[in-house]
C-alpha atoms as one frame of an Amber mdcrd trajectory, in Angstrom:
protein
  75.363 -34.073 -86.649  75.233 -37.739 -87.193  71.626 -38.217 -89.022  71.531
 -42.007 -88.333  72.051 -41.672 -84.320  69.656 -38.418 -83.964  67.314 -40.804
 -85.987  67.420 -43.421 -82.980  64.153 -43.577 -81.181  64.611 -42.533 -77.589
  63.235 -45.639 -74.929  61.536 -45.330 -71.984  60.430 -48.177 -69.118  58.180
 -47.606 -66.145  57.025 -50.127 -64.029  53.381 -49.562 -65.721  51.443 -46.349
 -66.887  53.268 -43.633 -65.043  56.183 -43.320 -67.487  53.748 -41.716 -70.397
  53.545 -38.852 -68.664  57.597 -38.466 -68.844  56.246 -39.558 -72.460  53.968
 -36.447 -72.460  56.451 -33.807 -71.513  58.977 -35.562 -74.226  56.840 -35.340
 -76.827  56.275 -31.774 -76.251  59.488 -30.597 -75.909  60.939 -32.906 -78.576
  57.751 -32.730 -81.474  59.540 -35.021 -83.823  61.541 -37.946 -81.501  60.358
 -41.318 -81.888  59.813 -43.207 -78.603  59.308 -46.652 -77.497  57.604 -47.070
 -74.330  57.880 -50.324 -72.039  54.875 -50.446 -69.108  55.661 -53.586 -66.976
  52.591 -53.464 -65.466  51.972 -57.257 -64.981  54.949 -56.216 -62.134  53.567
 -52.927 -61.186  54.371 -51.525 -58.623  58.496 -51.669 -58.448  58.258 -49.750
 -54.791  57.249 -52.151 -52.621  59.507 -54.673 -53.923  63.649 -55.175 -52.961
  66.213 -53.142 -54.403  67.593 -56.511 -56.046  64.061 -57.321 -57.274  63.914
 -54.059 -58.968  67.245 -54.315 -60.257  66.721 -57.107 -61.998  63.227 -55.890
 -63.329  65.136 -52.440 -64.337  67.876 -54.876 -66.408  65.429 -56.829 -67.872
  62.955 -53.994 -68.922  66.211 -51.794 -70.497  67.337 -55.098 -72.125  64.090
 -54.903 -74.147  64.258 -51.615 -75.173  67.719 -52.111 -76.189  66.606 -54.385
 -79.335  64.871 -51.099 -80.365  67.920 -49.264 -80.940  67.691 -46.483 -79.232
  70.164 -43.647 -78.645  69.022 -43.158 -75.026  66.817 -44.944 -72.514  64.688
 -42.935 -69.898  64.069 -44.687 -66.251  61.155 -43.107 -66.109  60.435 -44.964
 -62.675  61.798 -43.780 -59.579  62.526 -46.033 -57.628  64.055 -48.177 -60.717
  66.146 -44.542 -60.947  66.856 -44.964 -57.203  67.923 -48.212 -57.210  68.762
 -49.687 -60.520  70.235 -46.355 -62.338  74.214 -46.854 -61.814  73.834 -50.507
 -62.720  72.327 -49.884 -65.408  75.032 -47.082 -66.422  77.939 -49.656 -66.220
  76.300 -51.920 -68.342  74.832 -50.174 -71.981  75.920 -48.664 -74.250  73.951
 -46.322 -74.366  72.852 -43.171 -72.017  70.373 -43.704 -69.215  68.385 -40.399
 -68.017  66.667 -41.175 -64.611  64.395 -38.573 -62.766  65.830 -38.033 -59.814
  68.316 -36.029 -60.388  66.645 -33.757 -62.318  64.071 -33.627 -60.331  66.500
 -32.603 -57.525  67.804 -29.132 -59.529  64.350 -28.500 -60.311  63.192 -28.311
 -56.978  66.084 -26.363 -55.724  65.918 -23.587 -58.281  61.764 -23.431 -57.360
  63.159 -23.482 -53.434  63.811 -20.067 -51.896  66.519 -21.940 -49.491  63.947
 -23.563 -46.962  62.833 -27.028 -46.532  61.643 -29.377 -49.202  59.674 -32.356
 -49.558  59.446 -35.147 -51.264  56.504 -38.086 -51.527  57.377 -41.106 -53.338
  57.032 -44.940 -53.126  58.399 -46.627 -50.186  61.340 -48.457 -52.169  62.317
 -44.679 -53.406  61.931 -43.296 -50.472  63.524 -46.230 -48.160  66.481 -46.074
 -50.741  67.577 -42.742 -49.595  68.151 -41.321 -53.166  66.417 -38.124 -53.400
  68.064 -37.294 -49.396  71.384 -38.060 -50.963  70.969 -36.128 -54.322  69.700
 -32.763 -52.193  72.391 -33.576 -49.668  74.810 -33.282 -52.472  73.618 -30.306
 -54.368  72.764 -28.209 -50.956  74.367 -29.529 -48.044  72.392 -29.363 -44.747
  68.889 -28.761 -46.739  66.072 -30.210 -44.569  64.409 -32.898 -46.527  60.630
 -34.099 -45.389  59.912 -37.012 -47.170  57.081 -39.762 -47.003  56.048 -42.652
 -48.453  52.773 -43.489 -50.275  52.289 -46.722 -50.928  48.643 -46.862 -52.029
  48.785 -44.100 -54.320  50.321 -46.268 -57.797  47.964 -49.167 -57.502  44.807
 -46.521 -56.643  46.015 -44.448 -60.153  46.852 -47.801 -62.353  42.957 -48.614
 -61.162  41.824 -45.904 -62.876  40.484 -43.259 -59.860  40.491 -39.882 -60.661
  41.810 -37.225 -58.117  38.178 -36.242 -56.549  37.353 -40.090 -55.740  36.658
 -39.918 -51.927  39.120 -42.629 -51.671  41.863 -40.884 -53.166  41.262 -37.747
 -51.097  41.349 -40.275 -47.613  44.130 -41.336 -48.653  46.125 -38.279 -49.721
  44.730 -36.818 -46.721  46.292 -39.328 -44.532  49.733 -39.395 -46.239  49.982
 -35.555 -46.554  49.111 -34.709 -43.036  52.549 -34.317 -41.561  54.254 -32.541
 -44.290  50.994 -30.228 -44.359  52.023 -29.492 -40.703  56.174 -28.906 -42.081
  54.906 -26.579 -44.710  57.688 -27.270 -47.192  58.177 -24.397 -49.872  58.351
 -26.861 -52.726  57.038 -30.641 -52.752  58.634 -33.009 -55.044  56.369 -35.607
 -56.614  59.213 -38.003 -56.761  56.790 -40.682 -58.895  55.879 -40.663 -62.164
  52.233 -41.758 -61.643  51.441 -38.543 -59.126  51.144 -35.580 -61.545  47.832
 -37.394 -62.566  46.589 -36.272 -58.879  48.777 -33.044 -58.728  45.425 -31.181
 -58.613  44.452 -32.565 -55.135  48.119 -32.623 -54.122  47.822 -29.164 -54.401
  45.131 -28.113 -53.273  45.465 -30.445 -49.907  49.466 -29.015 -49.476  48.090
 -24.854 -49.589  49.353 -22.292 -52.753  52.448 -21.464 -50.749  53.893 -24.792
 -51.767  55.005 -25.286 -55.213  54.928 -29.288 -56.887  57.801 -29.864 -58.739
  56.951 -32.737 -61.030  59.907 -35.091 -61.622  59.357 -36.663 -65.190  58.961
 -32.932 -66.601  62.470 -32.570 -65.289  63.447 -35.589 -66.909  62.059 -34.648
 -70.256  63.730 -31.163 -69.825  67.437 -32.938 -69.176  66.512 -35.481 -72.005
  65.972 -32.466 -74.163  69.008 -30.886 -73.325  70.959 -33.552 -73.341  70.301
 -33.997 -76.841  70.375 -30.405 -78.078  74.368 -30.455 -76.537  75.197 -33.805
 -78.002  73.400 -32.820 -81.743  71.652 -35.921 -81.301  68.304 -33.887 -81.609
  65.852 -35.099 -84.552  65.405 -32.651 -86.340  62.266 -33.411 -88.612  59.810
 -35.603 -89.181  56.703 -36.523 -87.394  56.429 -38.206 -83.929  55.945 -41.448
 -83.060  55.229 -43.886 -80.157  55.032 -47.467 -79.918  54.048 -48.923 -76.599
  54.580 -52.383 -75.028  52.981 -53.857 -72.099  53.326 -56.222 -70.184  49.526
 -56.900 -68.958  46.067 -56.415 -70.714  46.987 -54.359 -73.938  43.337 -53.423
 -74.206  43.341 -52.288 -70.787  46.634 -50.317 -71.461  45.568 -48.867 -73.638
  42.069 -47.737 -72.273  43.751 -46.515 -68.730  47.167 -44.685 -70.854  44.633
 -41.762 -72.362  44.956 -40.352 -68.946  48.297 -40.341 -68.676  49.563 -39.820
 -71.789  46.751 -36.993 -72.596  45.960 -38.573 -76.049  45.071 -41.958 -77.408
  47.431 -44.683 -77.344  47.500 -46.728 -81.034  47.622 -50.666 -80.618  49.872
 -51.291 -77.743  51.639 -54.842 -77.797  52.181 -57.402 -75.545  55.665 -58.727
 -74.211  55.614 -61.689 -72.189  57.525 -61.129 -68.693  58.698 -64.706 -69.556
  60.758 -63.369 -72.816  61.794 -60.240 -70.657  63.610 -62.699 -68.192  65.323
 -64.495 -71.530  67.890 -61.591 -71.336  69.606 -58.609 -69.458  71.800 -55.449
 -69.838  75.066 -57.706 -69.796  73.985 -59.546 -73.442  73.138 -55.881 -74.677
């Protein structure tokens, strides 16, 4: 094993809060990693912007992290996983772990061979990455998928799942895939586990939620383990960068993260923009 690599912190971007709860599974599964978290949430939300636009934001946000010397960087955005994810592969040095993917072989090991669906931003869902992925691993699989735009801004503003607007508006979005009765629903954004509970209860117990940054922090972890880049010992850390209102990071991130966030730091989008994965 080499110590000084397994030592590396692992990174992770999102285009605001919804990457701590990728944060949350990794720091369960891997008790001793250190982690540096990116939220670009002056920029939030990536899926309602141009694959180019989020390309760039992807570079410029992995760029960053890549001063932090980390062994590994985690997308944990999906449509920045969607659209930015091969780009960003040709251009570190490092690995990049998106959660589609996994997200994909988690849904079709929870699928008994039927349909599946998928909600996600429009950008992820306009992309066509999570057809492609199931069209790859299970040819012919039906895929229902649709788009929920509302849904990051409504969770970065704080709303918990039983806020009558959240439940209009899950209503609304849900109500043709409640009529497809998928056996397993992908929440193909990192932000929607913090409403899984009214997902689920809208969607019936026959479906099953597959959530795709616990799939991520599952590869991450395995990824690891097979390359002995685990860390071993030590005691966890996290070190978070935003870049909006620290305070209000930092206030919102409890409920994502599902414990206090210590002294989050701001990074100008301006200095983000002074470099990209090409200098790295």
């Amino acid at each position: 094993m080499d110590a000084s690599r397994a030592n590396q912190c692992i990174g992770v971007f999102d285009s605001g809060l919804g990457g701590l709860t990728v944060v949350h599974r990794l720091m369960d599964e891997l008790p001793a990693e250190r982690i540096v978290y990116l939220g670009d949430c002056a920029r939030v939300p990536y899926g309602t912007k141009s694959a180019q636009t989020v390309r760039t934001f992807a570079a410029q946000d992995a760029a960053f992290l890549m001063r932090h010397n980390p062994k590994l960087i985690v997308a944990a955005c999906n449509t920045a996983s969607a659209y930015a994810l091969e780009h960003l592969r040709g251009h570190l040095p490092v690995p990049v772990i998106g959660v589609i993917r996994p997200g994909v072989r988690r849904a079709l090991a929870a699928s008994a061979g039927g349909p599946v669906g998928v909600i996600a931003t429009e950008g992820t869902i306009a992309s066509g990455a999570y057809q492609r992925e199931f069209e790859a691993m299970s040819p012919g699989r039906t895929v229902l998928t649709g788009s929920c735009p509302l849904l990051v801004p409504i969770i970065e503003e704080g709303r918990s799942e039983d806020d009558p607007i959240v439940l209009a508006v899950l209503s609304d979005y849900l109500h043709a895939l409640q009529r497809e009765r998928p056996g397993v629903l992908v929440l193909g954004c990192t932000h929607y586990p913090l409403l899984a509970g009214a997902i689920g209860k809208l969607m019936g117990p026959h479906v099953e939620l597959v959530d795709s940054g616990h799939a991520a922090a599952l590869a991450v972890k395995t990824y690891l383990g097979e390359q002995d880049l685990t860390r071993g010992e030590g005691v966890s850390s996290l070190e978070c960068f935003t870049t909006d209102n620290p305070q209000r990071f930092a206030s919102v991130a409890e409920r994502f993260l599902g414990r206090a966030v210590r002294a989050p730091q701001w990074v100008g989008t301006d200095e983000l923009m002074c470099q990209t994965v090409e200098d790295s």
